[in-house]
Structures are given as C-alpha cells and as structure tokens.
N, C-alpha and C positions, 0 to 999 in steps of 0.2 A: 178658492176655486181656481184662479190664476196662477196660482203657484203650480196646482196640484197638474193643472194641465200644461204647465210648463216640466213635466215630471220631478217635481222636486220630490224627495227621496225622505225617509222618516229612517232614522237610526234609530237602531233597536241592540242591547246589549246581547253579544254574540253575533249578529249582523250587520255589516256594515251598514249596507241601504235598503229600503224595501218599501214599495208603493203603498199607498195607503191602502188599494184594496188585496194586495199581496199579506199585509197585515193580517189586515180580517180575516181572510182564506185560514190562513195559519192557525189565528185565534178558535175559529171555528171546525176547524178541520182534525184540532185536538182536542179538542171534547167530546167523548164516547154520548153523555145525555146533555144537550146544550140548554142549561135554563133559559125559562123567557127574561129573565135578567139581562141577559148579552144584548138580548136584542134591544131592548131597552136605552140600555146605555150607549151602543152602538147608534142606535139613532141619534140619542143627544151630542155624541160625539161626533157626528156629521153634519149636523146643525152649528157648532164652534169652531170645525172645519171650515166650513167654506164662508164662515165669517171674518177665520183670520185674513189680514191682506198683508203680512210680511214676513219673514222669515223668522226672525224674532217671536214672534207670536205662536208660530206653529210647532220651534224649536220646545219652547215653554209650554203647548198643548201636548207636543208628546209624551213626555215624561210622564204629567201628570193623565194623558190618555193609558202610557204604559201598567203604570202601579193601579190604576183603576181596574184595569181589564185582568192584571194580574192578582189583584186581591181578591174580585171575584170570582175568578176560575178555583184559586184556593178556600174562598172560604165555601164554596160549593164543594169542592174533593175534601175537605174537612170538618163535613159536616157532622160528622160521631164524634168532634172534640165535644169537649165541654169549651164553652165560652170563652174562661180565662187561658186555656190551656191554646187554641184556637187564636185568640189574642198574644201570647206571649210568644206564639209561633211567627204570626205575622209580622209583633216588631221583631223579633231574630231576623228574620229573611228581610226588612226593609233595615236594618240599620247592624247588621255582618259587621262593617267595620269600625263602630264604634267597640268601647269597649262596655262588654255585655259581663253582669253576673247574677249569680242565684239572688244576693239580697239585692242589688238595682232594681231587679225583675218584681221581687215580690214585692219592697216599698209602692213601686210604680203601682201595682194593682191592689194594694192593700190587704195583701195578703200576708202570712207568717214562712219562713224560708222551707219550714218544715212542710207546712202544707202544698205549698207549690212543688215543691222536691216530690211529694208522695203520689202528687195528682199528676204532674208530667211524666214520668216513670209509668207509672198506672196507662196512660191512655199513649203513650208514642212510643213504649218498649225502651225508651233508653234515657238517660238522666239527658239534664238544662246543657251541662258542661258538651256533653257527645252530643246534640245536637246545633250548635253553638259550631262547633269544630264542622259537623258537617257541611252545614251551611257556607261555610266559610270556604274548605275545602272545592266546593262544589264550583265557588265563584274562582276560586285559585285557577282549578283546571281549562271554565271557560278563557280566564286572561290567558293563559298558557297557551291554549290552542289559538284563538283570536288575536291578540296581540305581539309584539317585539318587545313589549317593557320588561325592563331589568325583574330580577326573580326579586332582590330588595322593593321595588315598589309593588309590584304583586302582592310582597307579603303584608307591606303597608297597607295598601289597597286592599283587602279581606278581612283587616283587624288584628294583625299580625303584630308584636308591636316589637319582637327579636327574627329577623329573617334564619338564624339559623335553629331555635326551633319550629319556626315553620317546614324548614327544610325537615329535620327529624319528624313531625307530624307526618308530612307528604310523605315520605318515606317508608315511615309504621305502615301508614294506609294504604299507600300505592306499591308498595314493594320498588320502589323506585324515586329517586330526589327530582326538582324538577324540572332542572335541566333535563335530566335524562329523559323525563316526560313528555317535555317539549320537542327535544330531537325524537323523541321516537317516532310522536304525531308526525314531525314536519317529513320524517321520512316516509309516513303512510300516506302523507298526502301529493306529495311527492311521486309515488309511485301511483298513484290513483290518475 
C-alpha cells in the first residue's frame, strides 16, 4: 500500500508503466462478458498487493499477477477448445521463445504427434508450426514497436534462433523486414 501510494508503477509488456488501478481499468475494460472469475482473482490480488512492503515483492507479484490475469481472460475466449488443444495453446503463448515442436508438444501431453496435428488443425484452422510462428510474430511486432533492441535480439527474444530467417518470416508475413517495420511505425508515430 505504501508503495502504491507512493505511485510506484507496474510494468506491463508493451507498457512502460501503469497504476495498479490503470491495470485493472484495462483488464476489465477489454472483456466484452467479464466472468466472475476476474473478480475473484482481482480480489485476492489486492489482498497480496497491499501486503507486499518492497519493491522486490511487488516486481515478483506482477508477473505472476500478469500471466494469471492473462490466462484467464484466454482461457475464458477459448472456451470451444478442447482441453489439450487450449493447453498446448497456452504453453505456446507463455513459452514463444523457447524452442517449441509438434513431438515436444505431444510427449509433454501424452499424446501421439498424429493426433495432436489432427486435433489443432481441426479446432484453430491452422497447423502447431503456423501458429508457433504467429505467436511469435506477434511478440516480434510488440519489441519492434515498444523497444530499441537490435532486430538479432528480437529475434532471439521470440524463439528465433537464426535472425535472418526471422527476417524472411517477417517479411513473408508483413510484406516488409523489420527494420522497415520499425521505421515505418516510428514514423507514424512521429507524426501522431
């Protein structure tokens, strides 16, 4: 609580800083049907809030505030998965830049590669591999717009593990490499 009223700030990936209740505003303000879930959690997460007393603490409750709030909001918009398919979604999008495969995926769930291939395909329109890349992609564009770091750690940084076919990816997908991506934003924003 003395932090907070000292306006200490909660970094959020793609935002620099943001109040704790700036957070929540957000959290809540993009959700079209907001399960009683949020609010739920959101309680007990202001209850560990104003217990932390150091920066330290608070740094280490965010994270773990972040990926909570974010798992929920997904696993409530993906609620027509199936289970496994729902799960192998959520480590993709919490662990991008590791490196991710068809059989990792399936050992990990004990499934056969065959099956997982038939069942993702089936329920997200598109194979393990294309969304793996999206994913990935997606975090690409956020560093590019939000940060200055070199396009080589970017690439690192998303699971990239040769910058220059990351570069060719971006490219394929964006009609543009990512320099060019990046100047182009910084010129829109720029003019904004």
């Amino acid at each position: 609580a003395a932090l907070r009223e000292k306006g200490y700030a909660y970094g959020i990936v793609g935002i620099d800083y943001m109040s704790y209740s700036d957070f929540i505003e957000l959290i809540i303000t993009t959700q079209i049907h907001r399960p009683i879930y949020i609010d739920e959690l959101s309680r007990k997460l202001a209850i560990q809030i104003e217990s932390c007393t150091t920066e330290n603490q608070l740094n280490t409750l965010r994270t773990e505030m972040i990926k909570k709030y974010c798992l929920l909001v997904k696993n409530y918009s993906r609620s027509g998965y199936s289970t496994l398919v729902r799960e192998c979604m959520d480590y993709v999008d919490f662990h991008y830049m590791e490196q991710i495969t068809l059989t990792s995926l399936a050992q990990q769930y004990f499934v056969s590669n065959t099956h997982l291939s038939a069942l993702f395909k089936k329920e997200v329109n598109m194979n393990l591999k294309e969304y793996i890349q999206e994913v990935r992609l997606k975090h690409a564009r956020l560093l590019l717009n939000t940060t200055k770091f070199p396009i080589q750690e970017i690439a690192a940084n998303c699971g990239f593990l040769d910058v220059n076919y990351f570069t060719r990816v971006f490219k394929k997908v964006h009609g543009m490499s990512p320099r060019e991506y990046r100047n182009k934003m910084q010129e829109v924003s720029d003019f904004s």
